[in-house]
C-alpha angles and dihedrals in degrees: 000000000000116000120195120204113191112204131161105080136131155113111320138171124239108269096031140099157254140173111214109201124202116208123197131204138178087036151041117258093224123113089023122103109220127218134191122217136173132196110197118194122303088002143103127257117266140187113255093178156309161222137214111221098250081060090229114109112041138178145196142190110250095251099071100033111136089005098071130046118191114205130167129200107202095197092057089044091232143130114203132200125202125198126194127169094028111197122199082246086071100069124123152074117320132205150173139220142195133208126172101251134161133226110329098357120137137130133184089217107118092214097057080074127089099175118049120163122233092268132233130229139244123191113189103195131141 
């Protein structure tokens, strides 16, 4: 069974930076398309952005557009996000998701996902 581990996240000031990483266990990442998603405070849970497995095609909500860059490195078993420019709008908490996907495949929409890690959680404050 695959098993997802978000780490990465902290305490960081406006204008700064993370990189959020997303380990995966029980089984190999290939052949799943990976998604990032974040749920702030009082609000729902929204995509922030995606990969298809081959790596190849990506997206992102407009909001994080040129600010955040999703990678994945299939030998470390592993799906990164890195985050520039953090505004205090980003915080929350931040998790990824898996779904067993082919070629370009890759959606923002929380309920194409079966897997999702447990989340971890920025905070973008002075």
């Amino acid at each position: 069974q695959l098993q997802l581990v978000e780490s990465g996240g902290g305490l960081v000031q406006p204008g700064g930076s993370l990189r959020l990483s997303c380990a995966a266990s029980g089984r190999t990442l290939d052949y799943y398309a990976i998604g990032w998603f974040r749920q702030a405070p009082g609000k729902e849970r929204e995509g922030v952005s995606c990969i298809s497995e081959s790596g190849e095609v990506t997206e992102y909500a407009d909001s994080v557009k040129g600010r955040f860059t999703i990678s994945r490195d299939n030998a470390k078993n592993t799906v990164y996000l890195q985050m520039n420019d953090l505004k205090p709008e980003d915080t929350a908490v931040y998790y990824c998701a898996a779904e067993i996907a082919y070629g370009s495949w890759h959606s923002l929409r929380e309920i194409e996902y079966d897997a999702w890690g447990q989340g971890t959680r920025v905070t973008v404050s002075p």
